[in-house]
C-alpha positions in Angstrom: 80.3 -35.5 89.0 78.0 -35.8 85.9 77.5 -38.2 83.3 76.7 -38.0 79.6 75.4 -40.3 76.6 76.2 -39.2 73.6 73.2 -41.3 71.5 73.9 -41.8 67.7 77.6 -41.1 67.5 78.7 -42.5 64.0 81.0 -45.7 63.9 84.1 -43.9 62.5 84.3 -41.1 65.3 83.9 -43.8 67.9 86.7 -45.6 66.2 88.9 -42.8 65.8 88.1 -42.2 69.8 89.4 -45.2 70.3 92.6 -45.3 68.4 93.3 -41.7 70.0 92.6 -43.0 73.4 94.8 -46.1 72.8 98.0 -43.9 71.5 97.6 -41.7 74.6 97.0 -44.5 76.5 93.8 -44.0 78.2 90.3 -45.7 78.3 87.8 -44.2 75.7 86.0 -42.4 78.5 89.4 -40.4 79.8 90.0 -39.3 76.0 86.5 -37.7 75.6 87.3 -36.1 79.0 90.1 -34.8 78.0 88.6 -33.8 74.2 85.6 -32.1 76.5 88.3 -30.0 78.5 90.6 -29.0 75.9 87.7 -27.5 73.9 86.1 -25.8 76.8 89.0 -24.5 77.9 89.1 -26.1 81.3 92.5 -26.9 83.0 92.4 -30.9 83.8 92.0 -31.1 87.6 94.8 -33.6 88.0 97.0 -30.6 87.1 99.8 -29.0 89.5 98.5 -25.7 91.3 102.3 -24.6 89.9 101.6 -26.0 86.8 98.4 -23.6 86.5 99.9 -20.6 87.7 102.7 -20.9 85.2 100.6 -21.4 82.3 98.3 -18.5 83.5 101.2 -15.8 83.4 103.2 -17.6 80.4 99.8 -16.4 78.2 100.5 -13.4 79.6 104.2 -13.0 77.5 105.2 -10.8 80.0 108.9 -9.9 80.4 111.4 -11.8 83.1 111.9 -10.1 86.0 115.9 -9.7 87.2 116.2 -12.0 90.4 117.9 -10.0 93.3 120.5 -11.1 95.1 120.5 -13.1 97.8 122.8 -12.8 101.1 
């Protein structure tokens, strides 16, 4: 794993960081993670493989398929 500074970050980002980070309850440092992934697109590693695969193919709006039956 990496690790970033981010140098000259202005007081009121860093305070809204926080307060986002507190109402999600997470440190500072899991909120810009999860800022960072959100905006690159990047599915949070913690995530269910089913969880991925469903939101993969729910983009894709396709229709439901009829479920056969079963003996």
């Amino acid at each position: 794993m990496a690790s970033i500074i981010i140098r000259a970050l202005e007081d009121d980002v860093k305070a809204r960081l926080k307060q986002q980070a507190a109402a999600n309850l997470r440190s500072m440092e899991d909120e810009a993670r999860h800022i960072l992934r959100a905006a690159l697109g990047a599915s949070d590693p913690r995530a269910d493989l089913g969880q991925q695969i469903h939101a993969r193919f729910k983009a894709l709006n396709l229709p439901a398929l009829p479920l056969p039956v079963r003996q």
